[in-house]
Short mmCIF file of the C-alpha atoms (twelve columns), coordinates in Angstrom:
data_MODEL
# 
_entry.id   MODEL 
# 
loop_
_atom_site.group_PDB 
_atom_site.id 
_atom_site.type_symbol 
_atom_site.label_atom_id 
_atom_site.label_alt_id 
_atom_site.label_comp_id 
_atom_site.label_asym_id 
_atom_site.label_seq_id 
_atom_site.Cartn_x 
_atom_site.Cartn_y 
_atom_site.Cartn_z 
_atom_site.pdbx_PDB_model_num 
ATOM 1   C CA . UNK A 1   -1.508 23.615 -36.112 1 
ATOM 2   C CA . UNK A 2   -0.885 27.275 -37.534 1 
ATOM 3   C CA . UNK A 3   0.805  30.393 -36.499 1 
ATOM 4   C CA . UNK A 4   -1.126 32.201 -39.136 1 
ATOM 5   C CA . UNK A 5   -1.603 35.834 -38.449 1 
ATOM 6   C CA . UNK A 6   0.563  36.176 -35.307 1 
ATOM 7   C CA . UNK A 7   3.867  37.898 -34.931 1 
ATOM 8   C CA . UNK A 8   6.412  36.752 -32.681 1 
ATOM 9   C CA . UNK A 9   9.661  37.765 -31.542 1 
ATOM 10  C CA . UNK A 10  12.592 35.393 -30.516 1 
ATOM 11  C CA . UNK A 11  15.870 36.502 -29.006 1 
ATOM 12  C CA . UNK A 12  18.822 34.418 -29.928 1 
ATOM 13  C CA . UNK A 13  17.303 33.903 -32.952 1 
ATOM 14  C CA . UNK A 14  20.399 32.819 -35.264 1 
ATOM 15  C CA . UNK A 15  21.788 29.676 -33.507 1 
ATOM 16  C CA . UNK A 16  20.886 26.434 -32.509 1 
ATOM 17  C CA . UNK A 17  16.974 26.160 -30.777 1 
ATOM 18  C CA . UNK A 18  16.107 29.707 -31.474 1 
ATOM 19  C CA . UNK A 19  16.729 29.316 -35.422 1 
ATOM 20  C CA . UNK A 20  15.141 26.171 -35.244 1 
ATOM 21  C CA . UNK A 21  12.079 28.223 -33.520 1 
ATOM 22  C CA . UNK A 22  12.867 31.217 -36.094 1 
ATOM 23  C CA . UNK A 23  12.073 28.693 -39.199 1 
ATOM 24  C CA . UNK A 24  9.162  26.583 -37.670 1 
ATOM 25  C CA . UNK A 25  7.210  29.761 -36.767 1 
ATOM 26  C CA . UNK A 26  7.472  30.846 -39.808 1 
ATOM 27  C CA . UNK A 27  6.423  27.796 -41.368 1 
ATOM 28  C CA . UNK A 28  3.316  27.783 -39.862 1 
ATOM 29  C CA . UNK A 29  2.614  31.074 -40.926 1 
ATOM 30  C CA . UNK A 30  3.851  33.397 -38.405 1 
ATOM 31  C CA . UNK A 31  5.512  36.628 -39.345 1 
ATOM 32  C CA . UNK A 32  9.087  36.531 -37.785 1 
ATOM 33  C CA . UNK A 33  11.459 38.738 -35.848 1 
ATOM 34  C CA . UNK A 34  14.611 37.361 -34.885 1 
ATOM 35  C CA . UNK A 35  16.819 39.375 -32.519 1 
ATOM 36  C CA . UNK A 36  20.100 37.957 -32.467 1 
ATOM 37  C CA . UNK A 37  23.703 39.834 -31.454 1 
ATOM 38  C CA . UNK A 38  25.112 38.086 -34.732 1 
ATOM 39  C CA . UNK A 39  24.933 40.644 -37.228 1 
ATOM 40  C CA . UNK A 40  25.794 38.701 -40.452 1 
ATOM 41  C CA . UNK A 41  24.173 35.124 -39.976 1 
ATOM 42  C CA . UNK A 42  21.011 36.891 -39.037 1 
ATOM 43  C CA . UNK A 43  21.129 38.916 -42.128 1 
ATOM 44  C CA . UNK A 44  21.633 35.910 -44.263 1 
ATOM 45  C CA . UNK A 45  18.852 34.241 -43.036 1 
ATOM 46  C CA . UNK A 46  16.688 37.304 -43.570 1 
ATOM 47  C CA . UNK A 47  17.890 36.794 -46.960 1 
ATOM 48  C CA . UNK A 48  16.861 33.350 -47.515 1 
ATOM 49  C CA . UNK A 49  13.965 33.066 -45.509 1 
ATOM 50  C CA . UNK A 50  12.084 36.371 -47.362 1 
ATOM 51  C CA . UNK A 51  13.416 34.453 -50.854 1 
ATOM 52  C CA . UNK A 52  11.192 31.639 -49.751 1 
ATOM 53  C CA . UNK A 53  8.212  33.861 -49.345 1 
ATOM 54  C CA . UNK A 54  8.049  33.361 -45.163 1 
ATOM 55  C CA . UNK A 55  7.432  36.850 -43.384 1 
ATOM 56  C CA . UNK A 56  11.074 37.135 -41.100 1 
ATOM 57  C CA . UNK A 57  12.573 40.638 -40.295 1 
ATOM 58  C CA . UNK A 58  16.257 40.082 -38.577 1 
ATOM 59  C CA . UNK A 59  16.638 43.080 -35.534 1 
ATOM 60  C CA . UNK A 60  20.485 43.276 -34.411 1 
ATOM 61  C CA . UNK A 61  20.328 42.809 -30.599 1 
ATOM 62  C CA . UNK A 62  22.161 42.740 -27.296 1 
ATOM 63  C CA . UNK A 63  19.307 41.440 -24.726 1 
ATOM 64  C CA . UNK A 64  21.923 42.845 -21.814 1 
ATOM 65  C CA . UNK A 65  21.279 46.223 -23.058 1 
ATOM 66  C CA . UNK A 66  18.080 47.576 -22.215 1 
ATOM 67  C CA . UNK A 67  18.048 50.250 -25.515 1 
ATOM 68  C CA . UNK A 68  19.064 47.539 -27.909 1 
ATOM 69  C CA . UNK A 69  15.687 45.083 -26.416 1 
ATOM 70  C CA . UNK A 70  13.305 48.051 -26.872 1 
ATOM 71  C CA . UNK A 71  14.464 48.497 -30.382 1 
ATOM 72  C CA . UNK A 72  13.517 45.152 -31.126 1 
ATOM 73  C CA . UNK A 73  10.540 45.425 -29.991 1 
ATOM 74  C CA . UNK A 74  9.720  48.637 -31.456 1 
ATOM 75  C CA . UNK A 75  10.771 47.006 -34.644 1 
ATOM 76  C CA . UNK A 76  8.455  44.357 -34.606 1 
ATOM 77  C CA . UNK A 77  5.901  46.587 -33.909 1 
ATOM 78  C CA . UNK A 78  6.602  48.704 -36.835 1 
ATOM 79  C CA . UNK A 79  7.474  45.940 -39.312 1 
ATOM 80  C CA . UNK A 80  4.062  43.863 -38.425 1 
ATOM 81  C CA . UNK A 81  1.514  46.204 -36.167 1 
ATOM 82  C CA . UNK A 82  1.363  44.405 -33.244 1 
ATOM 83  C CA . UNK A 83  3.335  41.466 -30.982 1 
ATOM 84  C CA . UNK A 84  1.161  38.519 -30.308 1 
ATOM 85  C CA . UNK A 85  3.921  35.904 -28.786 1 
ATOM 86  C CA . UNK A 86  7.766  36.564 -27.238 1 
ATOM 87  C CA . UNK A 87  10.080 33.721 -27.480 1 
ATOM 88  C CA . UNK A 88  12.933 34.565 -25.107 1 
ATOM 89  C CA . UNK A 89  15.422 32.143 -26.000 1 
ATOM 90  C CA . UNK A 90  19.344 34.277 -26.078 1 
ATOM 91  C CA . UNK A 91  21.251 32.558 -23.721 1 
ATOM 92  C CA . UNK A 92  25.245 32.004 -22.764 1 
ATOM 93  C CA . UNK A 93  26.969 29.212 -20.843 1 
ATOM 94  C CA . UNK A 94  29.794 29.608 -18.809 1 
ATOM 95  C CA . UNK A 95  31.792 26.899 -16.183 1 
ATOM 96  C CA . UNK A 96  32.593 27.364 -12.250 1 
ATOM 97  C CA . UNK A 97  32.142 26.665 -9.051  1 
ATOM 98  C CA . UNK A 98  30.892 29.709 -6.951  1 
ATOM 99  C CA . UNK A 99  34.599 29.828 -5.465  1 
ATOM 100 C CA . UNK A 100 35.775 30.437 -8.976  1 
ATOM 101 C CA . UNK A 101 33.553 33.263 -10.332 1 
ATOM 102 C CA . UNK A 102 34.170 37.087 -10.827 1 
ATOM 103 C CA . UNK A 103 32.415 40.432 -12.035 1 
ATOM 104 C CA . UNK A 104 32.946 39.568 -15.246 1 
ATOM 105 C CA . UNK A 105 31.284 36.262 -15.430 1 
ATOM 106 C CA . UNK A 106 28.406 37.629 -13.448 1 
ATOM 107 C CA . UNK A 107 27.653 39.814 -15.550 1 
ATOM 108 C CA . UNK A 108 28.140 37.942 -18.644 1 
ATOM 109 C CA . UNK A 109 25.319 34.823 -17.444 1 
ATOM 110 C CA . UNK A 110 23.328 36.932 -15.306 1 
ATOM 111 C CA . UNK A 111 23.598 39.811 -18.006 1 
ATOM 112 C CA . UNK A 112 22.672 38.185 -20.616 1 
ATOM 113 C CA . UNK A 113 20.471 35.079 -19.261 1 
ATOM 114 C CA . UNK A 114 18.599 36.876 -16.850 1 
ATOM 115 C CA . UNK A 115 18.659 40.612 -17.312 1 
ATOM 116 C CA . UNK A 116 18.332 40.435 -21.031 1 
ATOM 117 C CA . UNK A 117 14.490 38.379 -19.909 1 
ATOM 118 C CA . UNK A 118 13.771 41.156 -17.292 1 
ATOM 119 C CA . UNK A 119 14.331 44.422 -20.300 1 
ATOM 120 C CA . UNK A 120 12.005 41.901 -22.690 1 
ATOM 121 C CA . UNK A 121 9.459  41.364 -20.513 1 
ATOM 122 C CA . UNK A 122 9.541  45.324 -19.505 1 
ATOM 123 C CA . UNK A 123 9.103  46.514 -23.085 1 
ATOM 124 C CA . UNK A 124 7.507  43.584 -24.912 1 
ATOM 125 C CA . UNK A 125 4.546  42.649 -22.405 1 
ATOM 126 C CA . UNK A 126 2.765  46.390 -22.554 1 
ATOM 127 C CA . UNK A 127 2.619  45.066 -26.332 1 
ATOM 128 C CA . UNK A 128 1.388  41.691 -25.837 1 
ATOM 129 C CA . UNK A 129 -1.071 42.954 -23.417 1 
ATOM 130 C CA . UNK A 130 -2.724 45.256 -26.427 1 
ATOM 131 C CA . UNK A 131 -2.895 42.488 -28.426 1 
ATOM 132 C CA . UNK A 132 -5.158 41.080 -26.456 1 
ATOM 133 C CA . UNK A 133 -3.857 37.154 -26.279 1 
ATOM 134 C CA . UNK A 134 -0.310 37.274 -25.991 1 
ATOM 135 C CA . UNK A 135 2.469  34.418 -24.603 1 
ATOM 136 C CA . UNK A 136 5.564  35.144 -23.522 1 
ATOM 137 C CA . UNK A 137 7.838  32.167 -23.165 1 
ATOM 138 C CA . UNK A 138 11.147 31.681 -21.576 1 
ATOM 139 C CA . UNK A 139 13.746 29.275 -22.775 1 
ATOM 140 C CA . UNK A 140 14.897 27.710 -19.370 1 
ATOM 141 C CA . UNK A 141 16.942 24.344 -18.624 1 
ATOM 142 C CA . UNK A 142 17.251 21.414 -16.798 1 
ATOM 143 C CA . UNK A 143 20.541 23.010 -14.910 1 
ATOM 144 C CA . UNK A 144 17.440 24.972 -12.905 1 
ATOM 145 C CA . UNK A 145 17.064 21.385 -11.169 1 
ATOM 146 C CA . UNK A 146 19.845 19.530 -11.336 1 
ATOM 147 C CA . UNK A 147 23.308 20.393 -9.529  1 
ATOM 148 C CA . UNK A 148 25.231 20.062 -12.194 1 
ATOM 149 C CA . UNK A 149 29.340 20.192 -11.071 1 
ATOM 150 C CA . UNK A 150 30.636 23.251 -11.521 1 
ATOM 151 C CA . UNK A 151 27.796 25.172 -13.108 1 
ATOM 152 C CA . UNK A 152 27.181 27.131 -10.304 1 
ATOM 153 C CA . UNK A 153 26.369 30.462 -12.152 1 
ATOM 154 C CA . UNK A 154 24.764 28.942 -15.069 1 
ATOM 155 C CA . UNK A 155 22.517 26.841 -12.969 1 
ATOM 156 C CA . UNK A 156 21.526 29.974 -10.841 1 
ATOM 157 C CA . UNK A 157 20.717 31.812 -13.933 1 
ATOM 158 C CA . UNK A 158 18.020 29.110 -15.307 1 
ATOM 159 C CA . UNK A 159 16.292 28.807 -11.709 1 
ATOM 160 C CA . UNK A 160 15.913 32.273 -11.713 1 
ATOM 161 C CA . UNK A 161 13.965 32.011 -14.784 1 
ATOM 162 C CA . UNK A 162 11.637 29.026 -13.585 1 
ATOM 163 C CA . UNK A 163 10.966 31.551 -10.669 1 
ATOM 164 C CA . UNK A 164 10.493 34.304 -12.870 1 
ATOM 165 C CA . UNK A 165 7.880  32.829 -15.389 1 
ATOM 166 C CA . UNK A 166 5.389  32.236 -12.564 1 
ATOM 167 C CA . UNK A 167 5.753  35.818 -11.317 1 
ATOM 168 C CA . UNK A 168 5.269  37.523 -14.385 1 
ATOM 169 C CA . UNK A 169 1.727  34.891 -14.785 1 
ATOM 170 C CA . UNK A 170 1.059  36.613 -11.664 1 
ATOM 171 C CA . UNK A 171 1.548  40.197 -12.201 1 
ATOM 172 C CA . UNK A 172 0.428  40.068 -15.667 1 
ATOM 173 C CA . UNK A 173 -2.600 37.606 -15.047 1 
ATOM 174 C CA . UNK A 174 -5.432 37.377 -17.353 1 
ATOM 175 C CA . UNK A 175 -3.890 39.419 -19.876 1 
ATOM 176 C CA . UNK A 176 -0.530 37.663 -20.773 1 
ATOM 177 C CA . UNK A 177 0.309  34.140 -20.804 1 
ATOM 178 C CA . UNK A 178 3.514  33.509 -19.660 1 
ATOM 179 C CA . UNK A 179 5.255  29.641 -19.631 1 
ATOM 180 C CA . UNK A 180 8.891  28.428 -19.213 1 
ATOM 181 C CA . UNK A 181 10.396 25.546 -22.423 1 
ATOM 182 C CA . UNK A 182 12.810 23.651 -19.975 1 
ATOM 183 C CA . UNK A 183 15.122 21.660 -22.469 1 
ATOM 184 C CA . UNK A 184 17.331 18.728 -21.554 1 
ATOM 185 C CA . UNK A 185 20.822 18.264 -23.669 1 
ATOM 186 C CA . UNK A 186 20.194 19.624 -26.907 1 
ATOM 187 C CA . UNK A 187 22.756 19.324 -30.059 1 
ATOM 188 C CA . UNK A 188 23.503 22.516 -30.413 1 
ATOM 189 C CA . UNK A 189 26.242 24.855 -31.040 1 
ATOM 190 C CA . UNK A 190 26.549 25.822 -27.297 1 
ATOM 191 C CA . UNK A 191 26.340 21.870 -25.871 1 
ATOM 192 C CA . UNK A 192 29.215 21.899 -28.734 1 
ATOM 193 C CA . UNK A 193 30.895 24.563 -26.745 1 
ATOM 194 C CA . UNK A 194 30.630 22.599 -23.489 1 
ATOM 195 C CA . UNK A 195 33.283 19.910 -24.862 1 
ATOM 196 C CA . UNK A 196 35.941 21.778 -25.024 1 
ATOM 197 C CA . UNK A 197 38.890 20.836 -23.131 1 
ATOM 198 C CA . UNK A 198 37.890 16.984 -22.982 1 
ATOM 199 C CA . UNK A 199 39.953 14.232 -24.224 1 
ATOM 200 C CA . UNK A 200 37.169 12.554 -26.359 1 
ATOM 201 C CA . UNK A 201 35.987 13.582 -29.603 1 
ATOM 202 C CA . UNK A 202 32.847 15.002 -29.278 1 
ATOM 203 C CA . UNK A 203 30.998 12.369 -30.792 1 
ATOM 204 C CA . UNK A 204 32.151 9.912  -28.814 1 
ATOM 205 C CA . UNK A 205 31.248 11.922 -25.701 1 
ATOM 206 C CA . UNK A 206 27.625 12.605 -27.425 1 
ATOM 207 C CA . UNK A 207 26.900 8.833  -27.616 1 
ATOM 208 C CA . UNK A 208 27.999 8.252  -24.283 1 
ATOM 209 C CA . UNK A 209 25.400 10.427 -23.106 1 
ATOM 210 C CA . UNK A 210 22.919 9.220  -25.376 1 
ATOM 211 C CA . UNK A 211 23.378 5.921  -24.369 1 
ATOM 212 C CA . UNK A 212 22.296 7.565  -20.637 1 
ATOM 213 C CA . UNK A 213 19.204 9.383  -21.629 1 
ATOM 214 C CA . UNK A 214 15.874 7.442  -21.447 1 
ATOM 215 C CA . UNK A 215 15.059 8.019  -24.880 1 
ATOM 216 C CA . UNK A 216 18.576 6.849  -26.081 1 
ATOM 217 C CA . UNK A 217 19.193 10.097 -28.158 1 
ATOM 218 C CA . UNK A 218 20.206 13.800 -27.800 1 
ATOM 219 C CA . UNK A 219 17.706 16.604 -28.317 1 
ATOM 220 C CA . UNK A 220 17.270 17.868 -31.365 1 
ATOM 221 C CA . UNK A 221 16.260 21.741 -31.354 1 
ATOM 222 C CA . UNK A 222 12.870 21.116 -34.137 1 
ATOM 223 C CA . UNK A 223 11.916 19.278 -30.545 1 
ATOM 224 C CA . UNK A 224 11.932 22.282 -28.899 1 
ATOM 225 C CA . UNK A 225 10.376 24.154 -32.157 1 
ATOM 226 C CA . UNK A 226 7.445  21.914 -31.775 1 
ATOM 227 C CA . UNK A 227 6.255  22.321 -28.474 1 
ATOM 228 C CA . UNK A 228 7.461  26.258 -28.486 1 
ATOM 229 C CA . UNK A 229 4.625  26.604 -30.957 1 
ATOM 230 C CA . UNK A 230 2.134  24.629 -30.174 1 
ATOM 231 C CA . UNK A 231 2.607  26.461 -26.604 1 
ATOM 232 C CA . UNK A 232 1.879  30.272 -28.953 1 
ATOM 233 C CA . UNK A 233 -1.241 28.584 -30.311 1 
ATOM 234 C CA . UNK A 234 -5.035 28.455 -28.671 1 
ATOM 235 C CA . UNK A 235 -4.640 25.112 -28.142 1 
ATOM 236 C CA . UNK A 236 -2.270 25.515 -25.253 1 
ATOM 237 C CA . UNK A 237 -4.382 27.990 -23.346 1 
ATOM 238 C CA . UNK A 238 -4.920 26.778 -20.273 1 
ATOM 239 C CA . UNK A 239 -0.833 25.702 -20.087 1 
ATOM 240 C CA . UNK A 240 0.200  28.778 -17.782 1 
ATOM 241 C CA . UNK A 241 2.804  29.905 -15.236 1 
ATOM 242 C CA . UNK A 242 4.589  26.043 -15.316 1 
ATOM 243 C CA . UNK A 243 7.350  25.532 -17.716 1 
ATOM 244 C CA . UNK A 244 7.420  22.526 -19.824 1 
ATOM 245 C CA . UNK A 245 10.128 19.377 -19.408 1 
ATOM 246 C CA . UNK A 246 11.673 18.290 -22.489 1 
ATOM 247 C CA . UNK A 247 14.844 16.160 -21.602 1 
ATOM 248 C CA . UNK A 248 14.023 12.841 -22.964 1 
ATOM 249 C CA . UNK A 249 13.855 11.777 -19.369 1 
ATOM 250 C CA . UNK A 250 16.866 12.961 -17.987 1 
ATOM 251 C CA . UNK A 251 15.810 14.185 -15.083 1 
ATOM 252 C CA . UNK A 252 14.299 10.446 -14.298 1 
ATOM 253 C CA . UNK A 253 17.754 8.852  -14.060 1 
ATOM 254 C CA . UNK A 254 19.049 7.771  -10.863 1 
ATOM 255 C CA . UNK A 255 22.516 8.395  -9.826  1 
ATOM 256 C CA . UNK A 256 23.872 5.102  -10.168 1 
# 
């Protein structure tokens, strides 16, 4: 499998499964742009990953602010001539029940979760569409179908992007791809995040969910690397307006 001679943008780029996407795509040959809001990390891996010959351009990027996503895009256009694959992957969590929420964290999930896929998809699919056999895919989650306690906002925010991927296959049928990445627990920076406040060390709490998982491990984000490129190559063309599982299982388990 190669990425050879297609350029592809990835939001959240920096961190956790969208690095891990940043450095396989480029590994395979594909010439990079990752849009990230973290300034200096994505700088430094600009840094490294052009020392070890790989084609990555690093575009600093709020995906809540429509301005900031079509200079992204315009910069990947510019940098490479052309946008043949969109990974949206910037995400944020945030806990609640629906009783608990405000303005502030609406905006802050739904901002950045699901209006920072709406401005991509506005100024990056005219793009893909020129170039004739573009994919864009959307980082979704699990939390889109389970009820997880006191995710309320987050979980709304990830079902609105399993409903959005087969819309946009719809509207932009036979011209753009378009295909949801639904990852299970991942170890990554923000399932880090989601500890906080517990009285267990986070390792112990990782192996206790482990231990739960069907495949007795936590996601790793090279598993979501993977199958986010094999689902940009030729290969996968006939995988359309579905999102794929990856959770080990999880969503298998019965509640006992």
């Amino acid at each position: 499998m190669n990425l050879n001679g297609k350029t592809i943008l990835v939001t959240g780029g920096t961190s956790g499964i969208g690095e891990a996407c940043v450095r396989h795509f480029a590994s395979l040959g594909a010439k990079v742009v990752a849009a990230s809001n973290q300034r200096e990390r994505g700088e430094e891996l600009e840094r490294e990953m052009q020392a070890l010959g790989q084609k990555l351009t690093f575009a600093y990027t709020d995906v809540a602010d429509e301005a900031s996503v079509k200079g992204a895009v315009d910069l990947a256009l510019s940098a490479y001539g052309r946008l043949d694959g969109v990974h949206c992957n910037a995400g944020v969590w945030g806990k609640g029940k629906a009783t608990d929420f405000d303005e502030a964290a609406w905006e802050k999930l739904m901002g950045v979760n699901v209006k920072g896929v709406f401005w991509t998809a506005k100024h990056a699919i005219p793009a893909l569409e020129a170039s004739g056999n573009g994919v864009f895919l959307v980082t979704t989650s699990v939390a889109a179908f389970v009820g997880f306690p006191a995710h309320a906002l987050y979980c709304a925010s990830k079902g609105a992007l399993e409903s959005l991927v087969r819309c946009l296959a719809v509207d932009h049928a036979g011209k753009v791809r378009v295909v949801g990445i639904c990852p299970g627990t991942i170890d990554t920076p923000m399932l880090a995040a989601t500890c906080d406040g517990w009285d267990k060390p986070v390792e112990e709490l990782y192996a206790e969910v482990a231990r739960r998982i069907p495949v007795r491990r936590l996601g790793q984000p090279e598993d979501i690397a993977r199958t986010a490129a094999f689902l940009f190559t030729d290969d996968a063309g006939y995988i359309n307006a579905t999102s794929i599982v990856l959770d080990g299982g999880t969503m298998a388990l019965p509640p006992w």
